[in-house]
C-alpha positions as CSV (number, residue, x, y, z in Angstrom):
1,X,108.1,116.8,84.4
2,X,104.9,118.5,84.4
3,X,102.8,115.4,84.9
4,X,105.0,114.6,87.9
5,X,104.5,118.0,89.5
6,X,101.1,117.1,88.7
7,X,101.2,114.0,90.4
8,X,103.0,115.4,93.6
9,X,100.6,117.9,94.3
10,X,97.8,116.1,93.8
11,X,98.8,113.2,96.6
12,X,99.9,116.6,98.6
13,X,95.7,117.6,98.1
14,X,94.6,113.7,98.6
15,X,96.4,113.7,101.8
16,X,95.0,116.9,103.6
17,X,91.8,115.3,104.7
18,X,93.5,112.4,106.1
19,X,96.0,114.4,108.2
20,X,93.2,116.1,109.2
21,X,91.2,113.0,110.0
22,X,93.9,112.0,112.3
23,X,95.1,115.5,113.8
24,X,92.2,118.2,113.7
25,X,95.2,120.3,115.1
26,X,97.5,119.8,112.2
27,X,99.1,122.9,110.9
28,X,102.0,124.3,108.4
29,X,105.3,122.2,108.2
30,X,103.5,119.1,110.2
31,X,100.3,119.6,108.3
32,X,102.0,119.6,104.7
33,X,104.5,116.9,105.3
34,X,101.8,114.3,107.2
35,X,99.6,115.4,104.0
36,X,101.9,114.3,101.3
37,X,103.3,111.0,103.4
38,X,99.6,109.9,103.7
39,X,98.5,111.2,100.1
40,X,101.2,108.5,99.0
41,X,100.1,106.0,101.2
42,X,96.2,106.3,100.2
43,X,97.3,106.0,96.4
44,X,99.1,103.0,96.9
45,X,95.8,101.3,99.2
46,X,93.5,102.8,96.1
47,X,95.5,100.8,93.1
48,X,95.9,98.0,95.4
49,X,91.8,97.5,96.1
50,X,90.9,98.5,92.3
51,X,93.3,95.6,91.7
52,X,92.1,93.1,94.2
53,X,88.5,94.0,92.9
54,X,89.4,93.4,89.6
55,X,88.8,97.0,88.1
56,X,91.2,97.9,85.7
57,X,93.1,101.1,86.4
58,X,92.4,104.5,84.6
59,X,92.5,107.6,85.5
60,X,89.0,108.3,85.9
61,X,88.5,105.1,88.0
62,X,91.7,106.4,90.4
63,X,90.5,109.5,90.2
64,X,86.7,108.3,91.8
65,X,87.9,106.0,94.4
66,X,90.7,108.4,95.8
67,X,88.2,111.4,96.0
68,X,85.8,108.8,97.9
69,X,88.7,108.1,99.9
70,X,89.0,111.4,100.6
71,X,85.4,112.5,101.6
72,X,85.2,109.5,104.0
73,X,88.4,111.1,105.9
74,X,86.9,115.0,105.2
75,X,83.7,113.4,107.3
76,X,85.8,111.9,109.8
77,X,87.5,114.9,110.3
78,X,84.3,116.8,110.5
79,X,82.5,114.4,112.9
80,X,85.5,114.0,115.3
81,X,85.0,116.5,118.1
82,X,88.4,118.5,118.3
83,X,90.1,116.6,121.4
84,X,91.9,118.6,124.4
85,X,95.7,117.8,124.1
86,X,98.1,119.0,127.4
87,X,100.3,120.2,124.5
88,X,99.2,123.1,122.5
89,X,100.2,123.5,119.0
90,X,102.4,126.2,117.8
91,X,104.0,127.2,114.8
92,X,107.6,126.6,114.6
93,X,109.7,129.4,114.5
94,X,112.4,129.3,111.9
95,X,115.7,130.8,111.9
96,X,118.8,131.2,109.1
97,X,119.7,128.0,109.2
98,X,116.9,126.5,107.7
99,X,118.3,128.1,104.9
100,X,120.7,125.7,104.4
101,X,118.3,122.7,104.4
102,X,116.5,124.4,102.0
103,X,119.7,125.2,99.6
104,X,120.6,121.2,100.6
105,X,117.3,120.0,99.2
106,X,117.7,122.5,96.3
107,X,121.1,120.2,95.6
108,X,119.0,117.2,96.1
109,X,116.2,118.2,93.8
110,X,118.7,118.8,91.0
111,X,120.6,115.6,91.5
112,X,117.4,113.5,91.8
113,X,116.3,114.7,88.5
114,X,119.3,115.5,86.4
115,X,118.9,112.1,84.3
116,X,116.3,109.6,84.0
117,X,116.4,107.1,87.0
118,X,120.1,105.3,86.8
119,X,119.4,102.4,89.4
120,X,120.2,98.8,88.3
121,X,117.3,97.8,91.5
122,X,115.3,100.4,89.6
123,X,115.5,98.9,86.5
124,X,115.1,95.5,87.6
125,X,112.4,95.5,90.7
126,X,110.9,98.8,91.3
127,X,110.2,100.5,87.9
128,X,110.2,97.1,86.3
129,X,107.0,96.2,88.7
130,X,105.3,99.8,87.9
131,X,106.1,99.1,84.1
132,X,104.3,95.7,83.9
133,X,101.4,96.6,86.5
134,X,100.6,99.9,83.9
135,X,100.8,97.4,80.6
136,X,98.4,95.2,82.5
137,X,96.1,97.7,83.7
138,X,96.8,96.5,87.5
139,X,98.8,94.3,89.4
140,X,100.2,91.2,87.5
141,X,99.7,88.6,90.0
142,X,101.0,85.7,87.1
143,X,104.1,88.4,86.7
144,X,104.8,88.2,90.5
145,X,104.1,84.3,90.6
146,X,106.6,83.0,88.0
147,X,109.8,82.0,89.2
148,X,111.1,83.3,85.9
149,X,110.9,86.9,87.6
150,X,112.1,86.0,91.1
151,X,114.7,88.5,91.2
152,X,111.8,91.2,91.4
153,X,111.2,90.3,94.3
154,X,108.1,89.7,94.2
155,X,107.3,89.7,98.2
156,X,108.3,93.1,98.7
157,X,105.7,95.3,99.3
158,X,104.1,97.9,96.2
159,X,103.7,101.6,97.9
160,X,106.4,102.7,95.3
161,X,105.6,101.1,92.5
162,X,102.4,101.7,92.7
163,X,103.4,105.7,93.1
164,X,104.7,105.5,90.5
165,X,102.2,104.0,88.0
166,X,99.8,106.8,89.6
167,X,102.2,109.4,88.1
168,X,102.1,106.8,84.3
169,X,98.3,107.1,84.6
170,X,98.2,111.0,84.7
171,X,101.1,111.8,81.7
172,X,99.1,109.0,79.5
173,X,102.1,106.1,79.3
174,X,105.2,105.3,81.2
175,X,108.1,107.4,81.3
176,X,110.9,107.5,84.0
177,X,112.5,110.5,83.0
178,X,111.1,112.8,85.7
179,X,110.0,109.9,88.6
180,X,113.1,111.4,90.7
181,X,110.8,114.2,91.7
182,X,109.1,111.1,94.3
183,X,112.3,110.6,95.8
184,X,112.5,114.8,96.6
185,X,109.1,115.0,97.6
186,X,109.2,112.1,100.4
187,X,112.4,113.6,101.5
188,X,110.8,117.3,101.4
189,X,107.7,115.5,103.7
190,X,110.3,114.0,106.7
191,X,112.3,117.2,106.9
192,X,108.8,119.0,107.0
193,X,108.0,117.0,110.0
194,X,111.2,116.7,111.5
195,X,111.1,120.6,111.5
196,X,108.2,121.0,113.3
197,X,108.5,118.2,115.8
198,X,112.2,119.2,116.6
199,X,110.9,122.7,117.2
200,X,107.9,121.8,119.5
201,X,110.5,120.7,122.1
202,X,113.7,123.2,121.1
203,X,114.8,126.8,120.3
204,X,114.7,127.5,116.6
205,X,118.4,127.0,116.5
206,X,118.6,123.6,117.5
207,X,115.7,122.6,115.7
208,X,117.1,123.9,112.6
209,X,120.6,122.3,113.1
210,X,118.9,118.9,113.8
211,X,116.6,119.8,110.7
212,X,119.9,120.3,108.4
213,X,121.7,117.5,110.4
214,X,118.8,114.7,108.9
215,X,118.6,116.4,105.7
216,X,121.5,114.3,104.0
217,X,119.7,111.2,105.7
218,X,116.4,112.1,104.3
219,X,117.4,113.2,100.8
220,X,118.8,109.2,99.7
221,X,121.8,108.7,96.9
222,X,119.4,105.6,96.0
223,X,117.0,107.4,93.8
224,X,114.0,105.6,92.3
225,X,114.3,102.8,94.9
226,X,112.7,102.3,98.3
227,X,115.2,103.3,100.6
228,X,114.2,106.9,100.2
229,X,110.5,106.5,101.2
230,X,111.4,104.2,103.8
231,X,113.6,106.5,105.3
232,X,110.7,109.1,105.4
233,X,107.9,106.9,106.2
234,X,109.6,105.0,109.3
235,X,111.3,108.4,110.4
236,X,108.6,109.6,111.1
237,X,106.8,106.9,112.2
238,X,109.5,106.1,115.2
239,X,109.5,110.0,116.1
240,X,105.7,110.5,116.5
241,X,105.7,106.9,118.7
242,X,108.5,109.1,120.6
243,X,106.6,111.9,121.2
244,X,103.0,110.1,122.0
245,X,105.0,108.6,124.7
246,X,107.0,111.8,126.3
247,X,104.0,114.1,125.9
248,X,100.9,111.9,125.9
249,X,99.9,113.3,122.8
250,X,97.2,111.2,121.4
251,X,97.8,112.5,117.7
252,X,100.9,112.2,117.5
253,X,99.8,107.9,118.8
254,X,97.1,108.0,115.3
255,X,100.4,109.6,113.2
256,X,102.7,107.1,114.3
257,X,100.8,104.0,114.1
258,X,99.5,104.8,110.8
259,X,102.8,105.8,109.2
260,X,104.2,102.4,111.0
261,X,101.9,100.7,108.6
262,X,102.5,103.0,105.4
263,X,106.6,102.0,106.4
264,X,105.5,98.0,106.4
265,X,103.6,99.2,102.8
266,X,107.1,100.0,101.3
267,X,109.9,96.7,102.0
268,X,109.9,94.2,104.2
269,X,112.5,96.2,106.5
270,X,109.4,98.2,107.0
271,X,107.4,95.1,108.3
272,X,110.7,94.3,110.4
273,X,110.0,97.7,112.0
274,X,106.4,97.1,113.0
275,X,107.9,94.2,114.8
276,X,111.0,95.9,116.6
277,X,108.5,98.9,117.9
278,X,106.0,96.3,119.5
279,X,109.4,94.6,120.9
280,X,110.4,98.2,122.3
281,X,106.9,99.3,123.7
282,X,106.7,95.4,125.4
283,X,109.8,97.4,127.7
284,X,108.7,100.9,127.6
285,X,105.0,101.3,127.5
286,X,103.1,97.5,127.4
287,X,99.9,99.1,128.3
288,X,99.7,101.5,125.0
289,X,101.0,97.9,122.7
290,X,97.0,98.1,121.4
291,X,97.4,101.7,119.9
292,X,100.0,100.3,116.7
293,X,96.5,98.1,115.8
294,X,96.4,100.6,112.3
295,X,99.8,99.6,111.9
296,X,98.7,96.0,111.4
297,X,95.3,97.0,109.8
298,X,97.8,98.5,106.9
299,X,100.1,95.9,106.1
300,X,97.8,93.1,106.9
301,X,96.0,92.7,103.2
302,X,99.6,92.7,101.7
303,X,100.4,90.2,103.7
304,X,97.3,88.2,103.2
305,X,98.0,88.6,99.0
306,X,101.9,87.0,99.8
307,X,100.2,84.2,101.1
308,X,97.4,83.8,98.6
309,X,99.3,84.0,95.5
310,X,102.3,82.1,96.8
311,X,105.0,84.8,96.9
312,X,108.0,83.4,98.7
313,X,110.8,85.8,100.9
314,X,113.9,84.5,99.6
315,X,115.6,84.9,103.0
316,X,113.4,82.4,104.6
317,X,113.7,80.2,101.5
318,X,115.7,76.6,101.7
319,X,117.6,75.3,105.0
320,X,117.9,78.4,106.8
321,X,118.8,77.0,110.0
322,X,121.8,75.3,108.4
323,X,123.1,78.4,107.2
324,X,122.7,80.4,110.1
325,X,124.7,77.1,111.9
326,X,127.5,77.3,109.3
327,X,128.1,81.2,109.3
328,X,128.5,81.7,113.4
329,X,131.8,80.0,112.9
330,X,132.6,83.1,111.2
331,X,131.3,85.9,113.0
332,X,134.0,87.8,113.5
333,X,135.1,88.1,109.8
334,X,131.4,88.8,108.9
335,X,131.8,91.8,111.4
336,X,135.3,93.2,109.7
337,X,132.9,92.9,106.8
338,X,130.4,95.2,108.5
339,X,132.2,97.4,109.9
340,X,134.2,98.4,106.6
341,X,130.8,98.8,104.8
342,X,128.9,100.7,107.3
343,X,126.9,104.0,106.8
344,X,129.7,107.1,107.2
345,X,131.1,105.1,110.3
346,X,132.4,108.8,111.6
347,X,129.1,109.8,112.0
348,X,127.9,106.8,114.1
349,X,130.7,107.2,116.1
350,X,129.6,111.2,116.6
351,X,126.5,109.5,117.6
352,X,127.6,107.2,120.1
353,X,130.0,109.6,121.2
354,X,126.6,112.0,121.8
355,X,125.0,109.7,124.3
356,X,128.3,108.9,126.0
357,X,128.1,112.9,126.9
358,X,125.0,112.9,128.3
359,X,124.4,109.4,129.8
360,X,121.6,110.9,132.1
361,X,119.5,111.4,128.6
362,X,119.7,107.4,127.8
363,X,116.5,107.1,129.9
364,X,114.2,109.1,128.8
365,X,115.2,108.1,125.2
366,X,115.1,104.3,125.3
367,X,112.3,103.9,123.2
368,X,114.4,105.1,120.1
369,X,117.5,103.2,121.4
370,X,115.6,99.9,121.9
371,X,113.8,100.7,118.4
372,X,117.3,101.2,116.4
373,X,119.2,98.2,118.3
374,X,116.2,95.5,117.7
375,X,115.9,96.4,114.1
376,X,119.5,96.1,113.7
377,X,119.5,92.8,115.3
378,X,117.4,91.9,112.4
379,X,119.4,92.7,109.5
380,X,122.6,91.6,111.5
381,X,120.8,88.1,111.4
382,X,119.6,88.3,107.9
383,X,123.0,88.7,106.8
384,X,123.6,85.0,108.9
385,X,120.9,83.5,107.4
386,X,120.8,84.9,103.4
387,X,121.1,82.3,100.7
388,X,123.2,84.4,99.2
389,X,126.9,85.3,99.6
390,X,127.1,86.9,102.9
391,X,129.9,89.0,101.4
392,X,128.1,90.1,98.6
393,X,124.6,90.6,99.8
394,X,126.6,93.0,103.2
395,X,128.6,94.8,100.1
396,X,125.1,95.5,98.1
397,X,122.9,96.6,101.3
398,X,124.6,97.0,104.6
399,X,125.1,100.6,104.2
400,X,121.4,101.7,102.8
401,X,120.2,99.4,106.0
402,X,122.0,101.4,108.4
403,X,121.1,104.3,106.7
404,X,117.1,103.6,107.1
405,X,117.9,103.7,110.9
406,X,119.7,106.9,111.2
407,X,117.1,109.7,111.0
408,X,114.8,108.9,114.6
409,X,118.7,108.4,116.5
410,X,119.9,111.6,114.9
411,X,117.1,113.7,116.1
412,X,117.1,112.3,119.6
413,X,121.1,113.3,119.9
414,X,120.9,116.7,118.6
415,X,118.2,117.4,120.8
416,X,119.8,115.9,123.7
417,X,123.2,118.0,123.0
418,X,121.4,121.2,122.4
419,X,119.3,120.5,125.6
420,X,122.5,120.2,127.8
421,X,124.2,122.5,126.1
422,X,121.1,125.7,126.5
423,X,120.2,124.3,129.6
424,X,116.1,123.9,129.9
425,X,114.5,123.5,126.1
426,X,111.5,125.8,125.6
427,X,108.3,123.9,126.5
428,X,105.3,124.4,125.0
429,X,102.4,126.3,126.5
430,X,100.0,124.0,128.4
């Protein structure tokens, strides 16, 4: 547990400088949470180039290149002239009901580390990766290669295993009793931001309900797995894009755009998403398309690594076009399918029944809309096009799926409620 802990804080102290490199105005809840998210994410690019260069991983060689990491972003920070915003930053003020996400993620906490890590996609692609990449002293490229291990799959990106061979390094050997503390901590990070973003444009009461409303979301049954970081990661990317565009803010633009790329850095749903924001942007704001280019900068030496060492996406694999031809036939049962399996289907529906209230909100929120309905048009066409059992792969992944989309669609309807129902939110001072 301790070297956990350990490990947490210590991406929470390796991330300061980078929040602070993008946000000079960073502070408290948004501060803390940016700090840990990017913390991760700067881990993850660390292993990743000692690997590429052929250095093998220890903790003093970790240790060396993230501090450098770090000072490079310190100097940014310090050479950046602090820019004028027309939003001023203020602390959120917090009110009972935070409470109760804090007693929620006291639940979560508990569950998350009540046992060592329990699932099967744990065992068999996420820790298995982290396992074999700590035996090897960095990544196994000939582990990834083989088509004996091509249920790892080996395309999906390494920001979690990679987390988690970090934590290996400091206890001195693998152990998965305490990893569960990751899957807290990411959730911890989102609700952190969520908190202070909701509260920049709401009372303290409706931020906090929309705060406790996410919390569930945030804090994933699917410990040990992806879904969780995902969740966080592309949360919070898609709600700073959302506020860069409603306020102008060109922090919350740098937040977005990197965290976009960090999301792409965790599955291939996050690569998706790089790809449904551009869509979205192409309809709501073409002329800011350019800012998402650290998006791409992130993801794109992944990709170039797929591509080098041959590692195939098993969707696109075989005559996918022949598939997709043979399933559209049966639509309408693969939607009965869909339907049945979907993510607490009462709560979409209180979510679709949120923007049916207030129809004169569906404007000003189309980025998120457009956002939520492309991405699900791509995992409604994976499902069409999977080599696998369409029954089978829905049953296994339709409901963490719509579950990854939930937290950015949330926010927006809680706001949009508690705007209509208090009348005028509290703006902040200009």
């Amino acid at each position: 547990m301790t070297a956990a802990l350990i490990a947490a804080l210590s991406l929470l102290v390796l991330g300061l400088p980078v929040a602070l490199a993008l946000d000079r105005r960073a502070a408290g809840p948004l501060l803390l949470g940016t700090a840990f998210l990017y913390g991760s994410g700067l881990i993850f690019l660390v292993l990743m180039l000692l690997s590429i260069v052929h250095v093998r991983w220890t903790v003093v060689t970790v240790t060396i290149v993230g501090l450098l990491g770090c000072s490079v972003a310190w100097l940014l920070s310090r050479l950046t002239p602090r820019q004028p915003s027309n939003q001023a930053t203020q602390q959120p003020r917090f009110h009972w009901l935070d409470l109760a996400t804090l007693v929620t993620m006291a639940g979560y906490a508990l569950y998350a580390t009540i046992a060592p890590l329990w699932e099967w996609d744990f065992w068999a692609i996420w820790g298995m990766k982290a396992r074999v990449f700590l035996d090897a002293g960095g990544i196994d490229w000939r582990f990834l290669e083989s088509r004996w291990n091509s249920y790892v799959h080996p395309d999906y990106p390494l920001l979690v295993p990679l987390n988690f061979d970090f934590v290996a390094l400091l206890q001195g050997g693998w152990s998965d009793r305490w990893l569960g503390i990751f899957s807290v901590a990411w959730a911890v990070a989102l609700l952190l931001i969520v908190r202070d973003l909701a509260g920049r444009e709401a009372s303290p009461i409706p931020a906090a309900l929309a705060t406790l409303v996410i919390a569930p979301i945030a804090a994933s049954r699917f410990i040990g797995i992806a879904e969780g970081p995902l969740i966080a990661f592309g949360g919070a990317a898609v709600l700073f894009l959302r506020r860069a565009m409603l306020f102008d803010d060109r922090a919350a633009w740098r937040h977005g755009a990197v965290l976009l790329g960090l999301a792409a850095s965790v599955k291939n749903e996050g690569i998706a998403l790089i790809v449904s924001v551009a869509i979205a942007m192409l309809f709501v704001r073409r002329r800011d398309l350019v800012r998402l280019w650290p998006a791409v900068a992130i993801i794109a030496p992944w990709m170039i690594l797929r591509v080098t060492h041959d590692l195939p996406t098993d969707i696109a694999s075989g005559p996918i076009f022949g598939r997709v031809l043979v399933r559209v036939p049966h639509a309408g049962e693969i939607a009965g399918i869909l339907t049945r399996t979907l993510f607490h289907p009462f709560f979409w529906a209180a979510l679709l029944l949120g923007f049916l209230i207030v129809p004169a909100a569906r404007r000003r929120e189309l980025f998120v809309l457009l956002v939520t309905a492309i991405q699900l048009s791509f995992y409604l066409a994976t499902y069409f096009a999977t080599p696998n059992d369409p029954r089978w792969h829905i049953a296994t992944s339709w409901s963490r799926l719509t579950e990854q989309l939930a937290v950015p669609i949330t926010f927006v309807v809680v706001l949009m409620l508690a705007r209509t129902a208090a009348g005028p939110p509290e703006t902040e001072a200009s």
